[in-house]
C-alpha positions as CSV (number, residue, x, y, z in Angstrom):
1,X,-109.9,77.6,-42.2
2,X,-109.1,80.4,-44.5
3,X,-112.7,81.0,-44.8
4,X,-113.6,80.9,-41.3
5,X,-111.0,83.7,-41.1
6,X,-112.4,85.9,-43.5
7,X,-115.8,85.8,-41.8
8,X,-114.8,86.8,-38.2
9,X,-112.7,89.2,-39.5
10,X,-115.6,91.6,-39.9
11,X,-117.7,90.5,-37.1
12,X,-114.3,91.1,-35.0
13,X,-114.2,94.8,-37.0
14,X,-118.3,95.9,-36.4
15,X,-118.0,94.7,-32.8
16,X,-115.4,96.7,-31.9
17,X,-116.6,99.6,-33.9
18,X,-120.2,99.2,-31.9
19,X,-118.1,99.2,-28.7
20,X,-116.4,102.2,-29.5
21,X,-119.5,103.9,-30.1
22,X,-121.2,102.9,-26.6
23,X,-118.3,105.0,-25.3
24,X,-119.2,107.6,-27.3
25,X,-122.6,107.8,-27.0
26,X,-122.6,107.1,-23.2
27,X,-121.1,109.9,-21.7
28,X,-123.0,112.0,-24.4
29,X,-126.6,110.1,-23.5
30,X,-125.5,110.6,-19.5
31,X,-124.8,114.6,-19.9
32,X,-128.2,114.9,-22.1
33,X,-130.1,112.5,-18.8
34,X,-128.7,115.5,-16.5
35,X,-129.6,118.4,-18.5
36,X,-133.0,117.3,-18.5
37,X,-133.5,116.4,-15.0
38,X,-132.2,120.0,-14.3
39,X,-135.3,121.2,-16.6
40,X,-137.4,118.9,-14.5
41,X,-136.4,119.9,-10.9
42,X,-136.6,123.7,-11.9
43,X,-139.3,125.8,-10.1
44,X,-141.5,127.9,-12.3
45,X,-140.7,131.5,-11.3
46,X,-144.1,132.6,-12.8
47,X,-146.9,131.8,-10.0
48,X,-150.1,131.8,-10.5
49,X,-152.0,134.3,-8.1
50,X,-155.7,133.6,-6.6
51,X,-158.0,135.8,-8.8
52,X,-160.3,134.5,-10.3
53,X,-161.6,135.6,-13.7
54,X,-163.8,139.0,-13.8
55,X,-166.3,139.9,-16.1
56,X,-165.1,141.6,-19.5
57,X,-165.9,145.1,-19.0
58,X,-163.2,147.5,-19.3
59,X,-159.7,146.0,-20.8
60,X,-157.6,149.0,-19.3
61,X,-153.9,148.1,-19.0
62,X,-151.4,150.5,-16.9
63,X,-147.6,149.8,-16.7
64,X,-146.1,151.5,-13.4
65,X,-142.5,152.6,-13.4
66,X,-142.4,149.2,-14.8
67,X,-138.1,148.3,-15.0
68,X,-137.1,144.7,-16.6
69,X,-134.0,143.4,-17.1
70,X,-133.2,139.2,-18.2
71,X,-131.6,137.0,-15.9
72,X,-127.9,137.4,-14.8
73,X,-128.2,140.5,-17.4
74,X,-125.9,143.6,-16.3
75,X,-128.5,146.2,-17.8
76,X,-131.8,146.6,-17.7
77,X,-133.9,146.0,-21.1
78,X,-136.8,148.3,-20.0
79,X,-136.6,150.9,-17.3
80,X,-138.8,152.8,-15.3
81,X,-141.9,152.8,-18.2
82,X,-145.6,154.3,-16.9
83,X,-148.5,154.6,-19.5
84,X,-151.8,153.5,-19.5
85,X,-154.3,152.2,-22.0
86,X,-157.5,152.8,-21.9
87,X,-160.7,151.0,-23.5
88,X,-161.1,151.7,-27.1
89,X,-157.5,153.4,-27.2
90,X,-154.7,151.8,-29.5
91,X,-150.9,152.2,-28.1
92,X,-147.7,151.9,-30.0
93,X,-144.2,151.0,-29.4
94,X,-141.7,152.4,-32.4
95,X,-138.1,151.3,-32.0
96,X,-135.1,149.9,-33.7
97,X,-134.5,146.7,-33.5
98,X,-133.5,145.3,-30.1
99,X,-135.1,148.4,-28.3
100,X,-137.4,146.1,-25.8
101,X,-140.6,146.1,-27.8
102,X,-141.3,142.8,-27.5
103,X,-139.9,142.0,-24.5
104,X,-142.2,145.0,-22.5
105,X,-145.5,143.8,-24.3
106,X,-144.4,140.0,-23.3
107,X,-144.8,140.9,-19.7
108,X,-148.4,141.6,-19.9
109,X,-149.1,137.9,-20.9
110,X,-146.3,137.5,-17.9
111,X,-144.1,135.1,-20.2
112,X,-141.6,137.4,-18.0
113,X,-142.3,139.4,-14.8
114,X,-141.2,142.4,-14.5
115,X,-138.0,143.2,-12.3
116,X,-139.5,146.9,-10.6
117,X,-143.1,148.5,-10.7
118,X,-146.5,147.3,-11.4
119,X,-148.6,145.7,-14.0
120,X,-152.0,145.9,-13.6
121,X,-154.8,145.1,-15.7
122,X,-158.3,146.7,-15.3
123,X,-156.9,148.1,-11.7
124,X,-155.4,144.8,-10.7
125,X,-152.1,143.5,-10.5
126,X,-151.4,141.3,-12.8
127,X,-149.5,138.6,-11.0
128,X,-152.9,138.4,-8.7
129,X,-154.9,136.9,-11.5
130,X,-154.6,132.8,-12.0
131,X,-152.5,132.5,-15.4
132,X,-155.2,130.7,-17.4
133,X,-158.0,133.4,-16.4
134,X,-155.4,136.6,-17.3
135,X,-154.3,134.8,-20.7
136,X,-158.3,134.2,-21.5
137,X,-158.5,138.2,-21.7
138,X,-155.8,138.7,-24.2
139,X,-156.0,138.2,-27.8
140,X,-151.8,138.0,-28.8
141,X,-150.4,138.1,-32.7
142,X,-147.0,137.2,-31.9
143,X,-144.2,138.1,-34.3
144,X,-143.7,134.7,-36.2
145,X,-146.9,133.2,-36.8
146,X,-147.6,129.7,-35.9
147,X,-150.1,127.9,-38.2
148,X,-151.2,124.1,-37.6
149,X,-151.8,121.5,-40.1
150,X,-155.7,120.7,-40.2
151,X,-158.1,123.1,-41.3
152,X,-158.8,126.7,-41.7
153,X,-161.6,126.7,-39.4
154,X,-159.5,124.2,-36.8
155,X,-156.7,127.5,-36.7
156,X,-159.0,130.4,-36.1
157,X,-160.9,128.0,-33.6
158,X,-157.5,127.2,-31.2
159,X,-156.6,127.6,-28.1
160,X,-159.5,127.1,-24.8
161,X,-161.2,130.0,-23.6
162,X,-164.4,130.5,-21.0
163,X,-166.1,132.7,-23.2
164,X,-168.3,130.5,-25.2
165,X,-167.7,128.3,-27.8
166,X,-167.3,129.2,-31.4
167,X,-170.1,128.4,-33.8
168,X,-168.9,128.7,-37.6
169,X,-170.7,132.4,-38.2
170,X,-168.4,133.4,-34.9
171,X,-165.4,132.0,-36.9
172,X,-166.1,133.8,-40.5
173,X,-167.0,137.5,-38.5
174,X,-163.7,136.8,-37.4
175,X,-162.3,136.4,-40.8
176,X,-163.9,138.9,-42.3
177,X,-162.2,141.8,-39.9
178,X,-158.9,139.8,-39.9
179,X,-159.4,140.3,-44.0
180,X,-158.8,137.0,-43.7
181,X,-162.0,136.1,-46.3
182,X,-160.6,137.2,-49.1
183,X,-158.3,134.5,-49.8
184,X,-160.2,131.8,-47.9
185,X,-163.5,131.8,-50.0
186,X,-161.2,131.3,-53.1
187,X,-159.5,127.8,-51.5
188,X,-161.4,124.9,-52.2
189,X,-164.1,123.8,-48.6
190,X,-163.4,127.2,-47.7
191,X,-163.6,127.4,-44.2
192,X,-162.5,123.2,-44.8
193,X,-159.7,123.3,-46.5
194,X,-156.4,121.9,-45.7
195,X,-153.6,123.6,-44.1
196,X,-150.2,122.3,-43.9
197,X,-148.4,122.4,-40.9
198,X,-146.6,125.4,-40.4
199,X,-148.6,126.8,-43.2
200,X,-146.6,125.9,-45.8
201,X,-149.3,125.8,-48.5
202,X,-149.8,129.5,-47.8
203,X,-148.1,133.0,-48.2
204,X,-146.5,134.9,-45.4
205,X,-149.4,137.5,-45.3
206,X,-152.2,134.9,-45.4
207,X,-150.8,133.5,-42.3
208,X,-150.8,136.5,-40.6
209,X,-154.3,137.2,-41.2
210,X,-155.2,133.3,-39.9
211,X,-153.1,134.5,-36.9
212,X,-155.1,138.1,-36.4
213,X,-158.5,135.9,-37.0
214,X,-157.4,133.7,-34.4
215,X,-156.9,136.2,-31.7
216,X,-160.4,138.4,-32.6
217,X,-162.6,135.0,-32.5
218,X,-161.7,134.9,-28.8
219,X,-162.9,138.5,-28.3
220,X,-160.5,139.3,-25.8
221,X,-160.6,142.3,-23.9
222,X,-157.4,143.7,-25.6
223,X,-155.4,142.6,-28.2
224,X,-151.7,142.4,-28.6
225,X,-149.9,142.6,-31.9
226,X,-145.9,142.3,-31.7
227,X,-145.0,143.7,-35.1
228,X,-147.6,141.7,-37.2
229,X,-149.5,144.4,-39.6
C-alpha cells in the first residue's frame, strides 16, 4: 500500500503540473492564433499597377515634391524632396543618422509609398508599373547584407529576373567589378565553394562585395546602394 502511494504521488504532481500549463499556454496559443489571423486578413496597401515591363533604355529616376511620413506618425520623415537622376549620373544622400536616407531611397523599390508627390521612373509613375516588372530594373545593396548558405555562384545568381539567364562568364564579369574576385579565386572551387548561411564563413567586407556582385549580374537599369561602400 505504502508503495502504491509513493507511485501516484508523482503521477498526481506531473498531472497537475501539465494542467497548469494548458492554462498557461492556452490563452497564450489563442492571443498568438489572433495576431496572426490579423496579419492574414490585412490588405496590402502596395498595389500593383498595369504596366507592363519596357525596354531598358534610359534608367532616369525623378522624385516630385515627394513628402513621406510612417503610419500614425505625427511628422513627416521626408518632405517636399524634387531631384532627378539621369542615365550615367550618380546621386548621393549625406546625413546623420535617422535623417531619412533609407527610408526615401526605399520608396523607389515602393517597400513604402510615398505620402505627397510623384515617383516616376523613366517618365512614369512608379505605382503604374506591375511590382515584379519595376523591381526587375533595380539592382538594390541594402544596408545589412543577406548572404545564403550554398555556393558563391548560387548568391551572385539569386533572385528571378526577365533579362536572360546567367551563364558563369556573366557571373565572374560581375565579380570582377564588384572586386569581388579577389578573395573568391583564393577559396577552394572558386566560383563552387561553400557559403554558410548568413555568411558566416566570411568577413563583413567580402559579403558586401557578394551583395554588390549580386545586384550588377542583373544589370539593372540603376542601382541602389543604402550605405554599403
Amino acid at each position: 500500500m505504502g508503495l502504491q502511494v509513493m507511485i501516484k504521488a508523482p503521477i498526481m504532481a506531473i498531472w497537475a503540473i501539465i494542467k497548469i500549463s494548458i492554462f498557461i499556454i492556452f490563452p497564450r496559443a489563442a492571443v498568438s492564433v489572433n495576431r496572426i489571423n490579423e496579419v492574414l486578413d490585412t490588405e496590402p496597401k502596395i498595389v500593383d499597377g498595369n504596366l507592363a515591363q519596357m525596354p531598358w533604355i534610359m534608367g532616369e529616376v525623378e522624385f516630385k515634391n515627394v513628402s513621406f511620413k510612417y503610419p500614425d506618425a505625427a511628422e513627416y520623415v521626408l518632405h517636399n524632396i524634387s531631384f532627378k537622376a539621369e542615365p550615367g549620373e550618380t546621386i548621393a544622400f549625406i546625413g546623420s543618422t535617422g535623417s531619412g536616407k533609407s527610408t526615401l531611397i526605399n520608396l523607389i523599390p515602393r517597400f513604402h509609398d510615398a505620402t505627397e508627390g510623384e515617383i516616376l521612373i523613366n517618365g512614369k509613375n512608379i505605382k503604374e508599373y506591375k511590382q515584379k516588372d519595376l523591381h526587375n530594373k533595380i539592382g538594390y545593396v541594402p544596408q545589412k547584407t543577406v548572404i545564403f548558405s550554398g555556393t558563391v555562384r548560387s548568391n551572385i545568381d539569386f533572385g528571378e529576373t526577365d533579362r536572360k539567364k546567367l551563364s558563369l562568364d556573366d557571373i565572374k564579369e560581375a565579380a570582377t567589378i564588384a572586386h569581388a574576385d579577389e578573395f573568391i579565386d583564393k577559396m577552394g572551387n572558386t566560383y563552387d565553394a561553400s557559403i554558410s548561411q548568413g555568411g558566416t564563413n566570411l568577413s563583413g567586407g567580402q559579403k558586401q562585395r557578394l551583395a554588390i556582385a549580386r545586384a550588377l549580374s542583373r544589370e539593372p537599369e540603376f542601382l541602389i546602394f543604402d550605405y554599403s561602400l
